[in-house]
Biopython code that builds the backbone (N, CA, C, O; Angstrom):
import numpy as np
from Bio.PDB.StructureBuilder import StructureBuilder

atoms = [
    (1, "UNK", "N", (0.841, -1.183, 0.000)),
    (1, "UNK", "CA", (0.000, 0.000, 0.000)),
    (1, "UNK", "C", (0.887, 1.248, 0.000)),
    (1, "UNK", "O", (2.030, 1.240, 0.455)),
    (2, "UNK", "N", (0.417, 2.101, -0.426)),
    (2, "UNK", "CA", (1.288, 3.310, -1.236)),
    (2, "UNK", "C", (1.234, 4.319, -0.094)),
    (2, "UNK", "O", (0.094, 4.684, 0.190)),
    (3, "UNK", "N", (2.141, 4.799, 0.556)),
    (3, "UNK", "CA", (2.078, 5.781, 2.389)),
    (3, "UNK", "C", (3.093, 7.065, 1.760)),
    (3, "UNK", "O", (4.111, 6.916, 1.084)),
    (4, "UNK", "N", (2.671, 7.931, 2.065)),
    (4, "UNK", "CA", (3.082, 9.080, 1.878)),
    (4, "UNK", "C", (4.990, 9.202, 2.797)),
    (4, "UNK", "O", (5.094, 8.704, 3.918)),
    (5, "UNK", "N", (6.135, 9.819, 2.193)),
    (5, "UNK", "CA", (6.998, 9.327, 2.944)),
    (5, "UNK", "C", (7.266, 10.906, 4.275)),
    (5, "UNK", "O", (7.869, 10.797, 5.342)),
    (6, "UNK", "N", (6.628, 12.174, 3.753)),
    (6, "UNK", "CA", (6.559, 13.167, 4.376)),
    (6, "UNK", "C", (5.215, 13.700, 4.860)),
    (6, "UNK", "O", (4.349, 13.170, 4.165)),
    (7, "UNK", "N", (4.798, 14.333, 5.549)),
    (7, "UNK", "CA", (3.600, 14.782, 6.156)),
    (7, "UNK", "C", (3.648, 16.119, 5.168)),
    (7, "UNK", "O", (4.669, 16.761, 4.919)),
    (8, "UNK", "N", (1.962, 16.466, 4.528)),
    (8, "UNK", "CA", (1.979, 17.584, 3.857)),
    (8, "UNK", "C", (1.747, 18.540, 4.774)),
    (8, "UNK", "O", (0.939, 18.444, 5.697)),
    (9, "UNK", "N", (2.824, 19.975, 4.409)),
    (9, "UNK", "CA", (2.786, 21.229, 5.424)),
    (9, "UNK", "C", (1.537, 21.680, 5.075)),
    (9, "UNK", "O", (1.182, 21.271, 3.969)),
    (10, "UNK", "N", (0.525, 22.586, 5.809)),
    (10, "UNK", "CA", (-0.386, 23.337, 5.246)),
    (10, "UNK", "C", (-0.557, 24.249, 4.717)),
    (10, "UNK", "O", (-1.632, 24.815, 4.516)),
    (11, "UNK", "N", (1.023, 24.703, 4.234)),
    (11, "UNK", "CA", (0.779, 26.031, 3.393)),
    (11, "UNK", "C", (0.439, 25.120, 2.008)),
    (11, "UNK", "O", (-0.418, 25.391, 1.167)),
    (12, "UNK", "N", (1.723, 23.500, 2.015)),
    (12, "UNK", "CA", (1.580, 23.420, 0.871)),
    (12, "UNK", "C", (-0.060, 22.834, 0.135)),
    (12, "UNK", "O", (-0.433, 22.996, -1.026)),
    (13, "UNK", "N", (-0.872, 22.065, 1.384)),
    (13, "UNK", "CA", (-2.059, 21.625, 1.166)),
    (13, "UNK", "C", (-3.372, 22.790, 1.082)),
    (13, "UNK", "O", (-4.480, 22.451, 0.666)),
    (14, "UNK", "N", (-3.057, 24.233, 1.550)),
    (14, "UNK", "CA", (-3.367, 24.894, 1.145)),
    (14, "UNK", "C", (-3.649, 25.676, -0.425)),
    (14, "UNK", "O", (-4.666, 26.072, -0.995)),
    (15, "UNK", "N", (-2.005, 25.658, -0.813)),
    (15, "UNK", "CA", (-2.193, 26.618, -1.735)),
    (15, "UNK", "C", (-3.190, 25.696, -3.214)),
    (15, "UNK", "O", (-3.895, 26.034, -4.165)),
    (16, "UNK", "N", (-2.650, 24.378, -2.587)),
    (16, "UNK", "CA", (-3.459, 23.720, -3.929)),
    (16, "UNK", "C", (-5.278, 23.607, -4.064)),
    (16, "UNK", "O", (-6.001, 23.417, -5.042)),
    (17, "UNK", "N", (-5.687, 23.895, -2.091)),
    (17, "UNK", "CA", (-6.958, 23.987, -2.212)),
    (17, "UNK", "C", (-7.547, 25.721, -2.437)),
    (17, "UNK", "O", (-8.594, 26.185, -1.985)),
    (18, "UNK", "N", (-6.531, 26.419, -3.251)),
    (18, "UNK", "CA", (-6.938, 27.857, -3.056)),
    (18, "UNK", "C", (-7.893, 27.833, -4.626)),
    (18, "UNK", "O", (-7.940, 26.909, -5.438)),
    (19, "UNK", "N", (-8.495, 28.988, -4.680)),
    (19, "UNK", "CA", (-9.240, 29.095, -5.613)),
    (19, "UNK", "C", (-8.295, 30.227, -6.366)),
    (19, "UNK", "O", (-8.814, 30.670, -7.390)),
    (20, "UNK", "N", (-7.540, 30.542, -6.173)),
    (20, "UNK", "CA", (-6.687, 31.782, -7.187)),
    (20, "UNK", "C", (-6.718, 31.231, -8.299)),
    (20, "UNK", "O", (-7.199, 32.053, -9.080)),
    (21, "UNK", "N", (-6.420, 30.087, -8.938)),
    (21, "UNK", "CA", (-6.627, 29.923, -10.407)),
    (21, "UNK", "C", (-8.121, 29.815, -11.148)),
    (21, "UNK", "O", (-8.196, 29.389, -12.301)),
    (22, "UNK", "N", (-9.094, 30.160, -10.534)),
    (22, "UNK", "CA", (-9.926, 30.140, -11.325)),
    (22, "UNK", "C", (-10.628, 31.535, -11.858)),
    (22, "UNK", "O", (-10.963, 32.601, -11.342)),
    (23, "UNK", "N", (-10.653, 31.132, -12.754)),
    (23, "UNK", "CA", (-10.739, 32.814, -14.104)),
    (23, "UNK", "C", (-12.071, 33.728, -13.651)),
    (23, "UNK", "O", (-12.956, 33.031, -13.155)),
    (24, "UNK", "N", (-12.290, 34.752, -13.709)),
    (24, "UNK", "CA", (-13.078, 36.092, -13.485)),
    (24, "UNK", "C", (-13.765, 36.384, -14.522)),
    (24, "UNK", "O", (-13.125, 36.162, -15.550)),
    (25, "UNK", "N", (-15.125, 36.917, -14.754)),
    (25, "UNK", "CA", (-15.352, 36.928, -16.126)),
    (25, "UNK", "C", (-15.108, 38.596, -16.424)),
    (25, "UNK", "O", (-15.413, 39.503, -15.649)),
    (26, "UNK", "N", (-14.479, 38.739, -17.755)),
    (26, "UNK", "CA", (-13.861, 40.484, -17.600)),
    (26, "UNK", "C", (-15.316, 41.369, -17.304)),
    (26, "UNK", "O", (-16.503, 41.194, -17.580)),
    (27, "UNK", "N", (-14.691, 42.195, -16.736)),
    (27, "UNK", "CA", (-15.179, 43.559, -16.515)),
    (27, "UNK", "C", (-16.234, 44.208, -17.724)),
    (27, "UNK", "O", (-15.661, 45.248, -18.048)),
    (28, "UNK", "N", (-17.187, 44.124, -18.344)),
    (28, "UNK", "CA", (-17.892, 45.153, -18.997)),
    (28, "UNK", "C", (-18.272, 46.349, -19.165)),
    (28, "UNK", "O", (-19.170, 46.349, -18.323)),
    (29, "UNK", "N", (-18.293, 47.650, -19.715)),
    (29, "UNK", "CA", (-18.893, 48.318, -19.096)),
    (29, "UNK", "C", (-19.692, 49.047, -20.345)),
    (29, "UNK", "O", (-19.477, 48.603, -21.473)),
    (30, "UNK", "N", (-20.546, 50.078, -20.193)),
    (30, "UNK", "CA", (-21.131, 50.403, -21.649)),
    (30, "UNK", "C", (-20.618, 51.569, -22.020)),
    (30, "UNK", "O", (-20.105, 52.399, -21.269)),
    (31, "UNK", "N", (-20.784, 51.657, -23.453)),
    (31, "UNK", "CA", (-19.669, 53.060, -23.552)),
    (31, "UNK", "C", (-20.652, 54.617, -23.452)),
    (31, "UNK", "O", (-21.712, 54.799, -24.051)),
    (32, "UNK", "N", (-20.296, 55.134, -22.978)),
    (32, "UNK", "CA", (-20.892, 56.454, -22.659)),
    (32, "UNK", "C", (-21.207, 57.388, -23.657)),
    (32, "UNK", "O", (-21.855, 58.380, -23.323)),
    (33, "UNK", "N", (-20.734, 57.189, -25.245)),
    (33, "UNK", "CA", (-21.353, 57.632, -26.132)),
    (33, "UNK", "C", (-22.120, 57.054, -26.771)),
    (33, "UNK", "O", (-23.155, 57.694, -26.956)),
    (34, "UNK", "N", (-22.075, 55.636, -27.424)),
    (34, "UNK", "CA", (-22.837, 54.870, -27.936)),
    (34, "UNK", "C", (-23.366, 53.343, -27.486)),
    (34, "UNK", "O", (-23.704, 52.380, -28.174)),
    (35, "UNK", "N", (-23.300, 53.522, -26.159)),
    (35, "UNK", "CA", (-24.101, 52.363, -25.463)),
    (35, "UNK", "C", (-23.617, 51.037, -25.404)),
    (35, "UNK", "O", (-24.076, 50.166, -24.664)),
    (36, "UNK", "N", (-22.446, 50.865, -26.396)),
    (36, "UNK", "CA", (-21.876, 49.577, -26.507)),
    (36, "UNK", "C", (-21.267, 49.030, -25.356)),
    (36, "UNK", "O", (-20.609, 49.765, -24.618)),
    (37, "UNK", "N", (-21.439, 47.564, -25.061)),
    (37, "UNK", "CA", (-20.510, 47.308, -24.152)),
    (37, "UNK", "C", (-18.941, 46.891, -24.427)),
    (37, "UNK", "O", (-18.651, 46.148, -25.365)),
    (38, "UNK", "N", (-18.052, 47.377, -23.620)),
    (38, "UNK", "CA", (-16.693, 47.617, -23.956)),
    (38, "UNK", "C", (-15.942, 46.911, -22.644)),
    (38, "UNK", "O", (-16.553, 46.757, -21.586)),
    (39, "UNK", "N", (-14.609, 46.513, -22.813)),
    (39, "UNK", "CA", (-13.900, 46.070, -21.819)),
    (39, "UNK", "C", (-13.186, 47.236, -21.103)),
    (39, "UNK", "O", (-12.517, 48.059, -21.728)),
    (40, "UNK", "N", (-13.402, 47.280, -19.412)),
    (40, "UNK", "CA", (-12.796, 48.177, -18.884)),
    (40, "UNK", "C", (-11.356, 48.715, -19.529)),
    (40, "UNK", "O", (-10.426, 47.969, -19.835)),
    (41, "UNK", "N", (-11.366, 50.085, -19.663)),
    (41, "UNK", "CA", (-9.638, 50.634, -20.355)),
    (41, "UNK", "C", (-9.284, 50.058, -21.570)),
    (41, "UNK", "O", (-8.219, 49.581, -21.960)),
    (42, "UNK", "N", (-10.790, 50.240, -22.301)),
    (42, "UNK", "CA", (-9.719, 50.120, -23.650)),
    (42, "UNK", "C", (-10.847, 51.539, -24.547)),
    (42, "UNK", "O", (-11.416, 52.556, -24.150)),
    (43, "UNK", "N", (-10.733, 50.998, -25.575)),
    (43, "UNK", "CA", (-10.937, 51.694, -26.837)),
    (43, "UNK", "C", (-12.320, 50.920, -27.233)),
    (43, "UNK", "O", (-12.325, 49.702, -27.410)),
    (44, "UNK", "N", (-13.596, 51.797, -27.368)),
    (44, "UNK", "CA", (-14.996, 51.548, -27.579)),
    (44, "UNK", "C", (-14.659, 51.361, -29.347)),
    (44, "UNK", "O", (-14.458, 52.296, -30.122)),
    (45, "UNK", "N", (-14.669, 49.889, -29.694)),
    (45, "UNK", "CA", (-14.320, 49.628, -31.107)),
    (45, "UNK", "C", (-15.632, 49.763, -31.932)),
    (45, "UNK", "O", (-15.411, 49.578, -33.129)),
    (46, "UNK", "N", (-16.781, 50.000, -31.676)),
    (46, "UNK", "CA", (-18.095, 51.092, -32.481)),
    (46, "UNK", "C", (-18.092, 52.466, -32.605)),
    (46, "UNK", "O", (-18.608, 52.962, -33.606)),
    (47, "UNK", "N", (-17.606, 53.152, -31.771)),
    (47, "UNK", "CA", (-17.697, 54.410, -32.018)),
    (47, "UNK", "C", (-15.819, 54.873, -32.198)),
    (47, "UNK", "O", (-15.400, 55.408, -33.224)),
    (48, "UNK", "N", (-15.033, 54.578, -31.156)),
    (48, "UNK", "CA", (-13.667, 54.342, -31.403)),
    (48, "UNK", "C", (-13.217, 55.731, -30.428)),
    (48, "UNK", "O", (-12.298, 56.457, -30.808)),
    (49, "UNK", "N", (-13.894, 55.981, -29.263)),
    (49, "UNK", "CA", (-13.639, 56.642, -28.484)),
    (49, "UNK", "C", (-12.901, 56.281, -27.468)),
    (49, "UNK", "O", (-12.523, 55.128, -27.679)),
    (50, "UNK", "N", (-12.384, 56.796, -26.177)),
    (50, "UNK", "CA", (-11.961, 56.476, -25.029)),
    (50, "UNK", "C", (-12.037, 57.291, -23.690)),
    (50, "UNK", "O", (-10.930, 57.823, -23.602)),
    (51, "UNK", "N", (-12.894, 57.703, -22.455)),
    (51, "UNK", "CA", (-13.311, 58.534, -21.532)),
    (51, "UNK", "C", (-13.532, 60.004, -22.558)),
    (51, "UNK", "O", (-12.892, 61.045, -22.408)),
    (52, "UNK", "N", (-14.496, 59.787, -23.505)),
    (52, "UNK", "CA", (-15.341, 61.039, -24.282)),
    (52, "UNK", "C", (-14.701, 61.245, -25.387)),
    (52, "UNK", "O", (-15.318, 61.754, -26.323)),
    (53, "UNK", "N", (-13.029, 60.824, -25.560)),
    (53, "UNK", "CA", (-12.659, 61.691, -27.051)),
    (53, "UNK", "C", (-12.344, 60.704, -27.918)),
    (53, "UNK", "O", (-12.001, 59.638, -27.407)),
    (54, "UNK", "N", (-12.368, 60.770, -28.970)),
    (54, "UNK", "CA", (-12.096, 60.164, -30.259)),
    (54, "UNK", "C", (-10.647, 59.986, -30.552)),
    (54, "UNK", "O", (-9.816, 60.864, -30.787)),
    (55, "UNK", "N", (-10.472, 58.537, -30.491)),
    (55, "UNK", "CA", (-9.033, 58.384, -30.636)),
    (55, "UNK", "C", (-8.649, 57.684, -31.789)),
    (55, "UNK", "O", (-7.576, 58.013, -32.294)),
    (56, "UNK", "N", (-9.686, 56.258, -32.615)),
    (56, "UNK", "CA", (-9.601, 56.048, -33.562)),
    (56, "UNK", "C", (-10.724, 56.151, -34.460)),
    (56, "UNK", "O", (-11.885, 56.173, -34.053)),
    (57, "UNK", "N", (-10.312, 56.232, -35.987)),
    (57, "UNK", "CA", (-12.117, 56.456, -36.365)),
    (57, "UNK", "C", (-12.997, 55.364, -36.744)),
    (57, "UNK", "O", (-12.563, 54.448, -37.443)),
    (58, "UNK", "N", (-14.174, 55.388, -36.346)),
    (58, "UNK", "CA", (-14.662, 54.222, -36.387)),
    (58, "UNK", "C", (-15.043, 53.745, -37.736)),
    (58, "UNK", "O", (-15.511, 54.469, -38.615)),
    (59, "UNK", "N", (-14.734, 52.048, -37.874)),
    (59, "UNK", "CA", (-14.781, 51.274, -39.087)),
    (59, "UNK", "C", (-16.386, 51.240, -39.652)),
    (59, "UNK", "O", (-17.300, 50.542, -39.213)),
    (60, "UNK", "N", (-16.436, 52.330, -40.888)),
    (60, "UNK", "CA", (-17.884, 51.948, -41.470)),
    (60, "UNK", "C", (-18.320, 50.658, -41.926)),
    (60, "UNK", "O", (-17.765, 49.878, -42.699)),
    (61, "UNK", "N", (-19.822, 50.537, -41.080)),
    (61, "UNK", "CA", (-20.298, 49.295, -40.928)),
    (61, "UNK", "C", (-20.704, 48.987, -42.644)),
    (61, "UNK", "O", (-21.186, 49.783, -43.450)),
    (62, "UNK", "N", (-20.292, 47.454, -42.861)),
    (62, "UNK", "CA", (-20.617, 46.766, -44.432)),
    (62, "UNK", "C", (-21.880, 46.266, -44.610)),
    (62, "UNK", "O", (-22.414, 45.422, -43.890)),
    (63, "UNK", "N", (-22.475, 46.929, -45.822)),
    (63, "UNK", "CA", (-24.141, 46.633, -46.045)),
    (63, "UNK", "C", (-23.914, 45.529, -46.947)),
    (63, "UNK", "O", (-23.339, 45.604, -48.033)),
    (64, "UNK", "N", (-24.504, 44.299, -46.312)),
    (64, "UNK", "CA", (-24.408, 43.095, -47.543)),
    (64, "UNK", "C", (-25.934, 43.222, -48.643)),
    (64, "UNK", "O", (-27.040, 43.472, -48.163)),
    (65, "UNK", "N", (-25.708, 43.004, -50.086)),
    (65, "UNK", "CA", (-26.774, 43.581, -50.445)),
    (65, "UNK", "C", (-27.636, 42.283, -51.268)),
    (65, "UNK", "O", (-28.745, 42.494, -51.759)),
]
sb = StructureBuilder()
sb.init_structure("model")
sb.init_model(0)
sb.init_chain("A")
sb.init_seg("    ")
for serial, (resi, resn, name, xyz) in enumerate(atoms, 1):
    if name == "N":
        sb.init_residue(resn, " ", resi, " ")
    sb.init_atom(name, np.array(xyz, "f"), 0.0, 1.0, " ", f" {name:<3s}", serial, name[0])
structure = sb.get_structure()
């Protein structure tokens, strides 16, 4: 029968019962000019703003016909 040859410390039986590796779902938020939802700190990729000003211009949307 298979016996452990050291006693596990409890930091180390700890850290493996910690939940730190399990993932967060990101942050959303909506953008304040055009309602879209956007990932906290970036660049609203519909309108192409960032906290009110225009930083890139936004990609005109393609009419399939």
């Amino acid at each position: 029968m298979a016996v452990p040859k050291r006693k596990t410390s409890k930091a180390r039986r700890d850290k493996r019962r910690s939940s730190v590796w399990k993932l967060d779902a990101p942050s959303m938020t909506k953008c304040s000019k055009c309602g879209e939802f956007v990932l906290t700190h970036r660049v609203c990729t519909a309108c192409g703003t960032y906290r009110g000003k225009l930083i890139i211009k936004p990609k005109p949307e393609k009419k399939e016909a």
